[in-house]
C-alpha positions in Angstrom: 13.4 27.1 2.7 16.8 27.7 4.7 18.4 28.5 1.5 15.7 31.5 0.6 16.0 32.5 4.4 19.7 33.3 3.7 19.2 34.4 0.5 19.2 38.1 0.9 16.3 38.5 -0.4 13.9 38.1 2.6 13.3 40.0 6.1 14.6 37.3 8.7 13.6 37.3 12.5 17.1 37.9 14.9 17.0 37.7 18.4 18.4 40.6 20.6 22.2 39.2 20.3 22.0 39.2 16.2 21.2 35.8 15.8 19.4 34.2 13.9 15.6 32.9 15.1 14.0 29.7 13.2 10.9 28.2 14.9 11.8 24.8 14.9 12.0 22.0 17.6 15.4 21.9 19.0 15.5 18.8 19.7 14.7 17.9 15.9 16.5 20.7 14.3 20.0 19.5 16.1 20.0 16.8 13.4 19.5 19.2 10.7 22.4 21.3 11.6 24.6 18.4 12.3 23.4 17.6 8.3 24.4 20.5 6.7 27.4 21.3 8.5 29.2 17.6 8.6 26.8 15.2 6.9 25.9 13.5 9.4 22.8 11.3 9.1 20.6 10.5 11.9 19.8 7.2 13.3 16.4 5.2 12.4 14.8 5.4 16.4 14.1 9.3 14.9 14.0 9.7 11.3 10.9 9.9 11.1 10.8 13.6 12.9 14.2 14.0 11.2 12.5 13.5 7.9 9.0 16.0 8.7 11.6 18.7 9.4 13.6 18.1 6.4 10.4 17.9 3.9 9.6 21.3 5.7 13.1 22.9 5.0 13.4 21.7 1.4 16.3 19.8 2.5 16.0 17.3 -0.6 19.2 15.5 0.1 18.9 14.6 3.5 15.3 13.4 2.8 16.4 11.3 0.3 19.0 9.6 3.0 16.1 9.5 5.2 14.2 7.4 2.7 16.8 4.3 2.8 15.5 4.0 6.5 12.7 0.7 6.1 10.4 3.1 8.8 10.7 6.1 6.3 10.4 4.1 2.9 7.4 1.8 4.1 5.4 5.0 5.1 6.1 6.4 1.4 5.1 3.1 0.0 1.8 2.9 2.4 0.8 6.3 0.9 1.5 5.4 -2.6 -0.6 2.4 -2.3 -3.5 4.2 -1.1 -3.2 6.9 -3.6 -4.5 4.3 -6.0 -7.7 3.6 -4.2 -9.8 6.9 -5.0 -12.0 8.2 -2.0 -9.6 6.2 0.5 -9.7 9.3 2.9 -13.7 9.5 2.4 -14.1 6.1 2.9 -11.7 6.5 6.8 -13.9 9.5 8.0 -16.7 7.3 7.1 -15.8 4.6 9.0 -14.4 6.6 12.1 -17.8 8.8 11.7 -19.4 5.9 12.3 -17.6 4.3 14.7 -18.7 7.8 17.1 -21.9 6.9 17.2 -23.4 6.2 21.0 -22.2 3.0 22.2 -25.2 0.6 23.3 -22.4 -2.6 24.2 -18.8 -3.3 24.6 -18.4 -3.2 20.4 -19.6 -1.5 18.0 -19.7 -3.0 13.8 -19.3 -0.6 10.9 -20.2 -2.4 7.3 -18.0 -1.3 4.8 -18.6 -2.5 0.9 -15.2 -2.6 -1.0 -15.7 -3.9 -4.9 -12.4 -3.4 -7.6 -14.5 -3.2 -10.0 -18.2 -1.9 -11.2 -20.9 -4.2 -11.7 -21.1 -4.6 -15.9 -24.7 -5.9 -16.1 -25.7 -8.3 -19.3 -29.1 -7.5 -18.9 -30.8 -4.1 -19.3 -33.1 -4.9 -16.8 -30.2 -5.3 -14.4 -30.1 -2.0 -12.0 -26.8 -0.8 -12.0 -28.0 1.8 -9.3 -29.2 -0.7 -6.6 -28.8 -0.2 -3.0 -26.2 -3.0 -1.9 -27.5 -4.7 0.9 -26.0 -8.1 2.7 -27.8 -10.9 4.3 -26.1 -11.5 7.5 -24.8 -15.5 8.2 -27.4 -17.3 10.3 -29.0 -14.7 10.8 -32.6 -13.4 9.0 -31.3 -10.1 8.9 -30.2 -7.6 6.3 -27.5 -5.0 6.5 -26.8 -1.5 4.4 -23.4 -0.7 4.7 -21.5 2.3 6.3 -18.4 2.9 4.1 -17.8 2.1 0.7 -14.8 2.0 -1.2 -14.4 1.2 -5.2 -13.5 0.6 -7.8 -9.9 1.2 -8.1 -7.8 0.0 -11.1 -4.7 -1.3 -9.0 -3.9 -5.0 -8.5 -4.9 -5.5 -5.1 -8.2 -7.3 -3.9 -10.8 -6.2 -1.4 -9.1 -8.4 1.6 -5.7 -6.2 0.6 -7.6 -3.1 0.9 -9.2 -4.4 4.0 -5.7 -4.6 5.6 -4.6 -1.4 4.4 -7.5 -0.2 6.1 -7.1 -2.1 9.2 -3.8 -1.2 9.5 -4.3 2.5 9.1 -7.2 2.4 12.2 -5.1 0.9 14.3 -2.6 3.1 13.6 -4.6 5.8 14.7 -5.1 3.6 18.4 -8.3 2.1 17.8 -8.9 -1.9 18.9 -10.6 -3.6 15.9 -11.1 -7.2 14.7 -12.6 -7.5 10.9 -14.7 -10.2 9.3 -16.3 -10.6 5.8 -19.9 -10.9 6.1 -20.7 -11.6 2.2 -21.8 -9.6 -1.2 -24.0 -7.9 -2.2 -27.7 -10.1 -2.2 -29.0 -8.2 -5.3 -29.6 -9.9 -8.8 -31.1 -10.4 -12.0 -31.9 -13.6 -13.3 -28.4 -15.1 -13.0 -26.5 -12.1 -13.0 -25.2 -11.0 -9.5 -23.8 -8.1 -7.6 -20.3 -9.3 -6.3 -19.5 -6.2 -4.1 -18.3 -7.6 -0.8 -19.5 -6.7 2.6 -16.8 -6.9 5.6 -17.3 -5.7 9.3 -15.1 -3.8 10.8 -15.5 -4.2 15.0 -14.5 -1.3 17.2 -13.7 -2.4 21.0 -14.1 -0.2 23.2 -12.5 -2.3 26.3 -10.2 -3.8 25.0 
């Protein structure tokens, strides 16, 4: 982008001395100049702001500096690994819509069902289109879930899925604890749904 700005070829905003006006956070864009004019490369505590503006500008080679910082290349490998879980962002607002529903206690649960792979019945009387439901531990009670996610063709299992989850909510600030609760109760004969139920436990005073 800064190259196309100087490029001749577009209208570019001056201020009333001549100079050149980018909207940019000075703060941030310091480290961008001190880039391109002496190659200087910022330090970890701020790469990651470093590295927005630089994705931003098109500046390719300080990103790719950026990138050797563990912050920086953990975040790209966090998003790669939930590229290969389809409906990951569904599944979050999910989850988070649920999770705004009026408080009655201290926490709140939202059920989500996680399978890697679809049910392959070896019965045609076996309902592939069943409503997954879990029988709660010591309890005579029955849950539906809230969020699903599935299938997904890369290695990981539901628990590694559960983390990434986990990880990403509290991320976002929210107090949680998780638990698995089971699979799926349906069946035919001897052939058995193995979607698994885990509960996901907002606190909200914590």
């Amino acid at each position: 982008m800064l190259a196309a700005m100087f490029s001749g070829k577009y209208s570019v905003v001056l201020d009333k001395d001549g100079r050149y006006f980018i909207d940019a956070d000075g703060d941030c864009f310091v480290h961008i100049l001190n880039y391109l004019r002496y190659g200087d490369i910022p330090k970890a505590a701020i790469s990651e702001y470093v590295y927005r503006e630089a994705a931003y500008f098109g500046l390719h080679g300080l990103m790719q500096e950026l990138e050797k910082h563990p912050q920086i290349l953990a975040k790209i490998q966090r998003h790669n690994l939930r590229s290969q879980y389809p409906g990951y962002s569904d599944c979050m607002d999910s989850i988070i819509k649920s999770a705004g529903c009026p408080a009655t206690k201290e926490t709140l649960d939202v059920n989500v069902l996680l399978f890697k792979n679809e049910n392959e019945p070896g019965h045609d009387e076996f309902n592939i289109n069943h409503m997954c439901l879990c029988k709660l531990r010591n309890l005579d009670k029955t849950v539906a879930y809230d969020a699903k996610l599935g299938p997904w063709k890369h290695d990981s299992s539901e628990k590694d899925v559960l983390n990434c989850i986990v990880y990403d909510l509290e991320s976002l600030g929210f107090t949680i604890t998780s638990r698995y609760l089971g699979t799926c109760i349906y069946q035919h004969e001897t052939i058995e749904c193995k979607k698994a139920f885990y509960a996901i436990t907002f606190h909200w005073w914590k």
